[in-house]
N, C-alpha and C positions, 0 to 999 in steps of 0.2 A: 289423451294422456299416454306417454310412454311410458312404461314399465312392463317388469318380468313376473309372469305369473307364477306363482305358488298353487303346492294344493293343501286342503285340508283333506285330515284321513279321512279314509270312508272304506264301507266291507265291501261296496256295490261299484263295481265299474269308476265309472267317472265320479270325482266327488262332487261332495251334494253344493260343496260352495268353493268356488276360486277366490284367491287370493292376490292380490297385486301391492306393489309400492310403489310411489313416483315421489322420491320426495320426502317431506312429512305428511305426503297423503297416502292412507291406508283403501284402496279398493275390496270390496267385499260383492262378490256375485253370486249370488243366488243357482243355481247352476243343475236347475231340475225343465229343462225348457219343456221337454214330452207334457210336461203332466203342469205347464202354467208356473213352474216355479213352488208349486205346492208344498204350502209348510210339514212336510213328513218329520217325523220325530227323526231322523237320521239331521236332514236340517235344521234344524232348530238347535239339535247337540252339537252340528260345525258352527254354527253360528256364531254359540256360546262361545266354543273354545274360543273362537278368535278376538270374540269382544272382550276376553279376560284378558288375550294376548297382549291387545292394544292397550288395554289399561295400564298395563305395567312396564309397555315400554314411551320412556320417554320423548324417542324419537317421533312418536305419531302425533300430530297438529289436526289432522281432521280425518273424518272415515266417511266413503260413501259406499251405501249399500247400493245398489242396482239389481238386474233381473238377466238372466240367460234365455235368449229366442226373441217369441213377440211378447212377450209380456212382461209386468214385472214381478207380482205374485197372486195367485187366485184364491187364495186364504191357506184355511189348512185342505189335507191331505182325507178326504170322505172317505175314498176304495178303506185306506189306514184305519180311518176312527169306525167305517161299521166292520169291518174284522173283528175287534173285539169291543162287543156291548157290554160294558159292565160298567158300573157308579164310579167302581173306584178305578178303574183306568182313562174316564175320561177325565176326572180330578186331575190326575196324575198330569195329564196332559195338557190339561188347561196350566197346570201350574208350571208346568216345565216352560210352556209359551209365553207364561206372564213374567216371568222370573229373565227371560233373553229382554223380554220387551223391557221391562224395568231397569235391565245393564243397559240399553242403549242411554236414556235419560241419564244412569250416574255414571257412564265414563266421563271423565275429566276432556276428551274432547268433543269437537259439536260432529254430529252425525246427519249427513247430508241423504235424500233418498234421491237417486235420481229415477223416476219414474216414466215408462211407456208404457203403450197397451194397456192393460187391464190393471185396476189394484183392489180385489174385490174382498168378501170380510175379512178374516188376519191379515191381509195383504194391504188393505184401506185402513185396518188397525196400522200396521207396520207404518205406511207412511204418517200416519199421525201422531207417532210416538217417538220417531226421527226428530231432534232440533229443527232442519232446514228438511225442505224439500223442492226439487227445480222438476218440473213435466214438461215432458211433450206435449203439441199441440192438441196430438191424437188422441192423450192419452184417457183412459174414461175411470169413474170410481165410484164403488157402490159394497152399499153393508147388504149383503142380499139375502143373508140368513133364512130370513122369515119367509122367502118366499118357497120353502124347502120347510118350513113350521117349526125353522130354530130362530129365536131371537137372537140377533146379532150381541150376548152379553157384554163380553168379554173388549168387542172393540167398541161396545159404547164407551167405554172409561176412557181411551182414547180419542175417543170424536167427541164426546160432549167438553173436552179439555181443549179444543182446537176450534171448534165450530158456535155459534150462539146454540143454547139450548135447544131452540123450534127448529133451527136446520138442522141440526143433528139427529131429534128426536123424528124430524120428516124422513130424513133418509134410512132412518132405524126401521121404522114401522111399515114404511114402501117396500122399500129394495130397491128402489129404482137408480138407475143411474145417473151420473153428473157428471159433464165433461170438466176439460180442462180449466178454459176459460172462469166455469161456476165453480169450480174448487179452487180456483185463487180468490176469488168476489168473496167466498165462505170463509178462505181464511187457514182449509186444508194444505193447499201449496203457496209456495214464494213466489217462485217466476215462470211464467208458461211460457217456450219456445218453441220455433220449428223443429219437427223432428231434424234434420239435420245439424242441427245447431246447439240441441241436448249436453254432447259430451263439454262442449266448449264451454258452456255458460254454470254448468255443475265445474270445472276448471277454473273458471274466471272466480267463481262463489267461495270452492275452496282456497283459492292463492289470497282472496283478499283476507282471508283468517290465517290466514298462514304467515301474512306479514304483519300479526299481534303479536305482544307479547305472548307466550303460552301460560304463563303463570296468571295474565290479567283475565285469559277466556277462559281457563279452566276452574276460578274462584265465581267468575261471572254466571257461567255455566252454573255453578253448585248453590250459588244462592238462588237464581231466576224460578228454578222448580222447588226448592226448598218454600220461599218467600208466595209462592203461589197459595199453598195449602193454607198458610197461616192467619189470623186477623189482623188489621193494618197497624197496629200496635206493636206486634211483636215482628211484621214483615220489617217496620222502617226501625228496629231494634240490631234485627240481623242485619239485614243492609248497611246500617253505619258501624259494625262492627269488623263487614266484610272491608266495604272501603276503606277503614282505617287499616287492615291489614296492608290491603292491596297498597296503599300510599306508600309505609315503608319498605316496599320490594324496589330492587333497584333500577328493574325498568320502567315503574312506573315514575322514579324521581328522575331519571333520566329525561323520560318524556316531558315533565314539565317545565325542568331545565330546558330543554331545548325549543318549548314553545315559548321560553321566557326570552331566550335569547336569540330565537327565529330562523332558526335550523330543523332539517330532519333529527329524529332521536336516533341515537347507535347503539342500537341493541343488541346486545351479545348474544 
């Protein structure tokens, strides 16, 4: 992907996360490689900022996160969280991490992870709270919490949301790792590629949402997790409320016209 990096601020040297555009694909790098990419509270607040960014601008069609170095992220930041033991700062913490994870889900576009090397607790949260996600062949993933005598909480919510129950709660309770291959079986990632072939096929993933309408994937988007939570009653309630909106938008009438008439749609 070509484009020009951006930074996000940061107090420390290098910021904690790069920036890129190519397009209406938004690039988001993680950009902590020393320390695995480690969600430190300094990352998590560039994060933020940028996922509000991309919210509000219209130009963005898809965002992918990725990782800086060999990895992609190794959860949070321990040296960080045992500095200061106290109830109410790791509250703080957790909530500051749940509240990025929860923007990825309601931005109005799909969030891709592109994943190598490692994606261990927040980081194995992260990819699972991402829309899409494309790995390497190399790449491994694991809730390892427990093997350190914390339970992985926080990204169970996310893996028991992506995984069947019994794998989720296996990999909860282990720590153990699962390569690539087993986290597409399970259901964690989309597509597993040669590491050389990573950038391209997170490219290839993005261009094909990119040639949607953005008004059809960003309603689509809003009902898919909305419609999850709900009972089947009130999901197929919102769903034909959704489609009906989505009908009268003009790319969608477009598009039927032209299936009717057996042409590409021209979408503005």
């Amino acid at each position: 992907m070509s484009a020009v990096p951006q930074s996000a601020p940061s107090s420390q040297g290098d910021p904690p996360v790069t920036v890129a555009r190519d397009g209406g694909v938004v690039r988001l790098t993680l950009n902590r490689p020393a320390q695995f990419n480690a969600l430190s509270e300094d990352l998590m607040r560039a994060v933020q900022g940028e996922l509000e960014r991309v919210a509000a601008d219209p130009e963005a069609r898809v965002v992918v996160i990725a990782g800086a170095g060999k990895a992609f992220c190794a959860g949070h930041d321990l040296r960080e969280m045992r500095a200061s033991p106290s109830h109410d700062y790791y509250r703080a913490l957790f909530a500051q991490c749940a509240r990025m994870m929860v923007t990825i889900q309601q931005l109005p576009q799909p969030v891709i992870a592109r994943v190598h090397g490692i994606a261990t607790a927040a980081g194995c949260q992260l990819v699972a709270m991402c829309d899409l996600a494309v790995a390497s062949a190399d790449a491994k993933f694991a809730v390892s919490g427990v093997n350190l005598g914390l339970f992985c909480s926080t990204p169970a919510v996310a893996l028991s949301r992506n995984l069947s129950r019994k794998a989720a709660f296996e990999m909860l309770v282990t720590g153990e790792f699962i390569d690539a291959p087993t986290a597409q079986a399970k259901g964690l990632v989309n597509r597993v590629v040669a590491p050389e072939a990573l950038d391209a096929e997170v490219d290839r993933l993005a261009a094909a949402i990119c040639a949607k309408p953005a008004v059809a994937i960003a309603a689509g988007k809003g009902l898919f997790y909305r419609q999850l939570e709900m009972g089947i009653d009130a999901a197929y309630q919102l769903a034909g409320q959704t489609m009906a909106c989505n009908m009268m938008d003009e790319s969608a009438l477009e598009g039927v016209q032209a299936f009717i008439e057996k042409r590409r749609p021209d979408w503005k």
